[in-house]
LUMKEGU-738813 format. One record per residue (C-alpha): residue number from 1; x, y, z. Coordinates in pm, whole numbers, plus 50000, padded with zeros to 5 digits. Example, Ala and Ser with C-alpha at 12.3 -4.5 7.8 and 13.67 -1.06 7.14 Angstrom:
BEGIN
{1; {51230; 49550; 50780}};
{2; {51367; 49894; 50714}};
//
This chain:
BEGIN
{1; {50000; 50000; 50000}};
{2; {50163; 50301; 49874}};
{3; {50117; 50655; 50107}};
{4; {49927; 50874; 49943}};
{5; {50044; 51221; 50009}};
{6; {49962; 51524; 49763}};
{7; {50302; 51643; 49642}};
{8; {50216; 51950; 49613}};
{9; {50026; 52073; 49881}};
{10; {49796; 52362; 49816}};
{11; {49872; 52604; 50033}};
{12; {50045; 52919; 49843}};
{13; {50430; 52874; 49832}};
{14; {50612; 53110; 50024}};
{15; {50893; 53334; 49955}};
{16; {51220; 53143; 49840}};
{17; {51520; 53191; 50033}};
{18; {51857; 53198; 49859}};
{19; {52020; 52804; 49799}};
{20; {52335; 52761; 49691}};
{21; {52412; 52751; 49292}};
{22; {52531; 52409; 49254}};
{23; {52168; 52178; 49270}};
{24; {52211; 51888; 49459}};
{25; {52266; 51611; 49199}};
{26; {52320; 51227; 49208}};
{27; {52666; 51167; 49081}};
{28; {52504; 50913; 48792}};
{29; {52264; 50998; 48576}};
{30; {51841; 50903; 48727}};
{31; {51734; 50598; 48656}};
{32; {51691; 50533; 48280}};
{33; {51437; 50348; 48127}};
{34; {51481; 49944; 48024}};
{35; {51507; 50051; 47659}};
{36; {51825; 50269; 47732}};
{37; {52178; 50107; 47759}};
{38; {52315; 49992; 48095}};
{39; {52613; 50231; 48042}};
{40; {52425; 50502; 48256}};
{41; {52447; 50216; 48551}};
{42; {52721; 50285; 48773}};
{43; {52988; 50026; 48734}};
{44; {52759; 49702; 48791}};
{45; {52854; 49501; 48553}};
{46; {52946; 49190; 48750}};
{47; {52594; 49293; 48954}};
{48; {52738; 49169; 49309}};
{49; {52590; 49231; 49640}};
{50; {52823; 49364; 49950}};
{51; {52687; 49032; 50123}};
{52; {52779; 48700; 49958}};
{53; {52476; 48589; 49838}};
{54; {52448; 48238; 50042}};
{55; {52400; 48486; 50329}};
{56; {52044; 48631; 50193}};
{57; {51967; 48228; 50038}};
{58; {52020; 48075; 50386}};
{59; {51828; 48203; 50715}};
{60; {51937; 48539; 50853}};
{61; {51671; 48701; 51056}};
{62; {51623; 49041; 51229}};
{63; {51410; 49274; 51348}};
{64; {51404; 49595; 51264}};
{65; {51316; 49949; 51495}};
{66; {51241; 50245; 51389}};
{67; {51167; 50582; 51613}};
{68; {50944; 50769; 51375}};
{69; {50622; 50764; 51510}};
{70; {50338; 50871; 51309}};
{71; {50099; 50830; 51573}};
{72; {50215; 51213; 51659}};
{73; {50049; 51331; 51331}};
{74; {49664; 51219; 51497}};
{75; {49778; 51366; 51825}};
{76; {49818; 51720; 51658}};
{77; {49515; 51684; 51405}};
{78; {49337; 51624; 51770}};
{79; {49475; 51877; 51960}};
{80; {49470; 52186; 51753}};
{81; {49188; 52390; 51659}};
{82; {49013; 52457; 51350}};
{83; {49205; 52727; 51285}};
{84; {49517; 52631; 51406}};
{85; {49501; 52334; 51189}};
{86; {49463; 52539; 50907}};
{87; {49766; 52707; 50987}};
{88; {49944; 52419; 50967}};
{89; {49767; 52270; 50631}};
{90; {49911; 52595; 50486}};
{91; {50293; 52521; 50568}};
{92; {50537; 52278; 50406}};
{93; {50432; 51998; 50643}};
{94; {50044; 52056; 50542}};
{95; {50000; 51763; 50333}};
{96; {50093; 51538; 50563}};
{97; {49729; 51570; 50673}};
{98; {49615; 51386; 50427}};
{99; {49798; 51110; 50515}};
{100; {49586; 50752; 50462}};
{101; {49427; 50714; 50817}};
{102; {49567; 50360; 50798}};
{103; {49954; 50473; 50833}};
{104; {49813; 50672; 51147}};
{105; {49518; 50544; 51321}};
{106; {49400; 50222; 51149}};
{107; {49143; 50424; 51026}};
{108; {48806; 50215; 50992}};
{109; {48957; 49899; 51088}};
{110; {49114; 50046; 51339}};
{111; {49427; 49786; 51254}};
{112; {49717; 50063; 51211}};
{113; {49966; 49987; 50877}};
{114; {50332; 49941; 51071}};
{115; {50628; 49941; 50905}};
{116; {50726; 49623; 50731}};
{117; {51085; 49512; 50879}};
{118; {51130; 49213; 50709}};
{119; {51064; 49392; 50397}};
{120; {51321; 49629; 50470}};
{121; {51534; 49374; 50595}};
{122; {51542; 49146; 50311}};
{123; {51661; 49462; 50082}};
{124; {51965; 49556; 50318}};
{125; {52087; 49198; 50289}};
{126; {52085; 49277; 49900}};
{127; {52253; 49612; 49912}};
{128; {52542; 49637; 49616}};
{129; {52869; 49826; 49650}};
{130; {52891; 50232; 49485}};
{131; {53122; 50511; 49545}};
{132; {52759; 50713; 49544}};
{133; {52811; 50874; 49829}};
{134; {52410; 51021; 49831}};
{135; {52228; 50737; 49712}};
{136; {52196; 50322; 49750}};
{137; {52156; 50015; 49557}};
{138; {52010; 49690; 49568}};
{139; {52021; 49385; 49356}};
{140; {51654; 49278; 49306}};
{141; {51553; 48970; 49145}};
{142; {51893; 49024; 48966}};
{143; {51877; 49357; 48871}};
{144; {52013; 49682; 49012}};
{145; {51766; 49932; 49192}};
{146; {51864; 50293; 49332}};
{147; {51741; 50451; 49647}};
{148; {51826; 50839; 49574}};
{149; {51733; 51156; 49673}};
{150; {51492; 51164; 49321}};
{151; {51262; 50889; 49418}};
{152; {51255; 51031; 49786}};
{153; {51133; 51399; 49652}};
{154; {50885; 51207; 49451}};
{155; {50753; 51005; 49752}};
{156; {50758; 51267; 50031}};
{157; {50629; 51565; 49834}};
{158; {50918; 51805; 50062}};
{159; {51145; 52072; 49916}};
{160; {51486; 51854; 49832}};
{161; {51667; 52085; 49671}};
{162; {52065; 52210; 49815}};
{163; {52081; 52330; 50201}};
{164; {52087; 52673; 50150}};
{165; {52395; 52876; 50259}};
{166; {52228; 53127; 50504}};
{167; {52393; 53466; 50481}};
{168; {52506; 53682; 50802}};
{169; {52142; 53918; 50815}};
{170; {51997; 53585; 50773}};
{171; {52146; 53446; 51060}};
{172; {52122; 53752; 51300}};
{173; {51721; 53714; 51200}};
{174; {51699; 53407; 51396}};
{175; {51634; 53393; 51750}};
{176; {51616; 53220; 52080}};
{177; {51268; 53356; 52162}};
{178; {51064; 52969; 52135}};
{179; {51346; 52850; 52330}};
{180; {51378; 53103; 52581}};
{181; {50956; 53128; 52598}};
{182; {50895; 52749; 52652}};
{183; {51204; 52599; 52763}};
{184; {51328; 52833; 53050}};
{185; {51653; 52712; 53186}};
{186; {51724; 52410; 52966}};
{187; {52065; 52377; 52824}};
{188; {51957; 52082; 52610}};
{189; {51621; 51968; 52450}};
{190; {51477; 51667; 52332}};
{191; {51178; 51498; 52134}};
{192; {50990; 51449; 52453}};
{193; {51094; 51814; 52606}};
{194; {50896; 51911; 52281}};
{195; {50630; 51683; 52304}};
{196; {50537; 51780; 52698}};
{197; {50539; 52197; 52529}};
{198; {50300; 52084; 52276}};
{199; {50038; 51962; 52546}};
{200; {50104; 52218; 52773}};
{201; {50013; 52509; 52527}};
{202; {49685; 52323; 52405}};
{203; {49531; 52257; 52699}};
{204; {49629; 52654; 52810}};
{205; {49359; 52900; 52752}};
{206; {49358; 53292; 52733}};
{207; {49026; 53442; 52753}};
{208; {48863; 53836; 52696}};
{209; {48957; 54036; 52492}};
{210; {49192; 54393; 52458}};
{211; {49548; 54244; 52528}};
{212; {49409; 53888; 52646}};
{213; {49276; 53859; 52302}};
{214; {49649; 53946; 52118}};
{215; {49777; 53721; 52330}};
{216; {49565; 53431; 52265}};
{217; {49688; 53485; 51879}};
{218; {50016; 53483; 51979}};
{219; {49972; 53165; 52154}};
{220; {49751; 53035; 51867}};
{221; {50083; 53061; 51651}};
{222; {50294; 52922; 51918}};
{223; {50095; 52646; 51918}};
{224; {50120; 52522; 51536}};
{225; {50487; 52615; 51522}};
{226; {50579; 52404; 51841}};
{227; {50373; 52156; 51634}};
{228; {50575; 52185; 51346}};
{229; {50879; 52131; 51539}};
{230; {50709; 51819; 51701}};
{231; {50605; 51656; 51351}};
{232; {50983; 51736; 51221}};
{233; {51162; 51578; 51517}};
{234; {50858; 51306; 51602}};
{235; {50765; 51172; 51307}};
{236; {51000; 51334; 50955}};
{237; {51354; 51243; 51172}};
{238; {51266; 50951; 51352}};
{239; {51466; 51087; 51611}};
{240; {51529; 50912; 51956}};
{241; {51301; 51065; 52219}};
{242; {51610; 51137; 52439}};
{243; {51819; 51252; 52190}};
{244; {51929; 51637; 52219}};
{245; {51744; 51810; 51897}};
{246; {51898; 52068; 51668}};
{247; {51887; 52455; 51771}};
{248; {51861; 52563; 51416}};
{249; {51567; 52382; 51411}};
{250; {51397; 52572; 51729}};
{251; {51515; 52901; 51595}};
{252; {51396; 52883; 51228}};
{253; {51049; 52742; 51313}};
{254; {50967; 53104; 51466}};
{255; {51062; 53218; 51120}};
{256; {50763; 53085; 50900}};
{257; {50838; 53182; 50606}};
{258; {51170; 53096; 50619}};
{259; {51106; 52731; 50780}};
{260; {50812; 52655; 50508}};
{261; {51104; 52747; 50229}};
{262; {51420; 52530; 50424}};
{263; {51461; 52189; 50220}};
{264; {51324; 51976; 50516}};
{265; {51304; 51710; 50220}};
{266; {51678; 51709; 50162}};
{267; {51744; 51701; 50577}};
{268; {51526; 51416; 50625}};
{269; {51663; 51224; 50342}};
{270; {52004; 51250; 50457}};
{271; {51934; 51141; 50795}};
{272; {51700; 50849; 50662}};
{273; {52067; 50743; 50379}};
{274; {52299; 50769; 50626}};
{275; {52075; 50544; 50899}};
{276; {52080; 50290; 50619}};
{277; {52408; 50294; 50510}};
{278; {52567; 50287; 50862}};
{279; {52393; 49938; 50912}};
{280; {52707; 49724; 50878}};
{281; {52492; 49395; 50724}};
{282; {52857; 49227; 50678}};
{283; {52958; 49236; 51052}};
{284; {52574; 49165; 51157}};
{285; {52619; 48837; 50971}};
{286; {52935; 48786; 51107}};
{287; {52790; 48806; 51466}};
{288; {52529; 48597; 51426}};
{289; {52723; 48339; 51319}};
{290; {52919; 48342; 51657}};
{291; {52624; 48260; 51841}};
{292; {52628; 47863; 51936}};
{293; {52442; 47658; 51656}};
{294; {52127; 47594; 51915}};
{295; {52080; 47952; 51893}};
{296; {52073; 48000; 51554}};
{297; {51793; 47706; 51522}};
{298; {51590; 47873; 51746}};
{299; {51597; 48198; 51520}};
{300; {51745; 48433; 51782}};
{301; {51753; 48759; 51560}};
{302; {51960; 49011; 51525}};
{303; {51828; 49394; 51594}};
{304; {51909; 49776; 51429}};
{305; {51742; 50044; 51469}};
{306; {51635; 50299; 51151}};
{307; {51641; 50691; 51212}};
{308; {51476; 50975; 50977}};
{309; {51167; 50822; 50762}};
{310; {51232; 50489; 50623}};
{311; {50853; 50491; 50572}};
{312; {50948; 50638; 50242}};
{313; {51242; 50396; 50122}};
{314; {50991; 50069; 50219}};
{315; {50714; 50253; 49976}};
{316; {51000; 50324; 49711}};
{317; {51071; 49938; 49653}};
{318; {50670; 49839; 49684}};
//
């Protein structure tokens, strides 16, 4: 079942900011179709996989982790208002949304989609050598497959275009004030300092009106940029709840304009490649063949965990 998200969301695009000139590129040329010569392939032609292949033939099982957790995206469609959630529909995250109830809540039946480790599992153990430093490759039913930055823009419907380079006046532009506001006296945060700011500012209430009444739109805003920061970090990162979060991230989301335009598809992607390609499948192998034999019969498996949104690679390959 493939997510259906709307790649381009229709909320108006906001003002660019400045990337840098060179456009992030995969060092071989995209995938070409089967009627095109194998010459734009990089150098496959003996088509071997990093594992020998008696190691995917034979049993090798595992179980797979991951830390996204989607079930954040129904906590903030529940939490905000109307009119909050409309704020958020109109930013770069908004089409998330419309994510398929059954990726979230199990919508009718209630029976949630989860992520499918042996799926993913049974592609790492098929993973082929490259000097691609931004992209991966597989060897399915005996022919080569990329994982790139191209089929994750395609999938995820985010900006993936070159981290920009932001200049000094940009920087200066960016403050502490979410930080300072909601997290008085921390020197480090993490996904669940963000998640316990979230709940705190929806269930707090300014009534009247005159300065009561600014205030309440102030918070209103607070409110759907601490849950843009929560969906990043929760759910587009994957990021371990006790993990200490970026503070770029906490500064720019009190720039909207400037957050909606960062290339949150290119950040998530890299955190999502280089999750995958730090699993060492060769040395997994290797220890669990030093278990003793009676543990290998009894299909002991080895575990990894998978940061940023591998949600996206196992809908890539289905």
């Amino acid at each position: 079942m493939a997510i259906e998200t709307a790649i381009n969301p229709s909320s108006p695009t906001p003002p660019p900011i400045e990337h840098q000139s060179a456009p992030i590129e995969s060092e071989i040329n995209p995938a070409a179709p089967s009627s095109q010569p194998e010459t734009n392939l990089p150098k496959l032609r003996n088509l071997r996989t990093i594992l020998d292949r008696k190691v995917y033939t034979n049993k090798f099982p595992a179980k797979i982790t991951v830390k996204e957790q989607l079930q954040i995206l129904v906590e903030i469609k529940g939490a905000l208002k109307e009119s909050e959630l409309e704020l958020f529909r109109r930013s770069c995250f908004g089409h998330f949304l419309d994510l398929d109830a059954g990726w979230t809540d199990g919508g009718k039946t209630g029976k949630r989609n989860t992520f499918a480790g042996q799926y993913v599992h049974f592609l790492m153990l098929r993973r082929m050598p490259t000097k691609k430093k931004r992209e991966l490759w597989f060897l399915v039913e005996g022919k080569p497959a990329r994982f790139s930055i191209h089929e994750f823009a395609i999938v995820i419907g985010l900006v993936c275009t070159s981290k920009p380079f932001l200049a000094l006046e940009e920087r200066v532009k960016l403050k502490d004030r979410i930080w300072d506001e909601y997290f008085k006296g921390a020197t480090q945060i993490k996904v669940d300092d963000i998640q316990k700011a979230f709940r705190f500012l929806c269930d707090k209430e300014e009534g009247g009106g005159g300065k009561k009444a600014e205030k309440e739109k102030d918070l209103t805003i607070d409110r759907v940029k601490i849950a843009l920061l929560y969906f990043l970090e929760g759910v587009l990162l994957g990021a371990d709840p006790k993990r200490n979060m970026s503070t770029f991230h906490m500064s720019v989301v009190d720039d909207l304009d400037m957050f909606n335009s960062y290339p949150w598809g290119t950040v998530v992607y890299d955190t999502t490649v280089d999750s995958l390609r730090g699993k060492d499948m060769a040395e997994k192998y290797r220890e669990h063949l030093r278990k003793p034999p009676q543990k290998q019969l009894l299909d002991v498996k080895e575990t990894y965990t998978l940061y940023g949104f591998p949600f996206v690679f196992q809908v890539s390959f289905s």
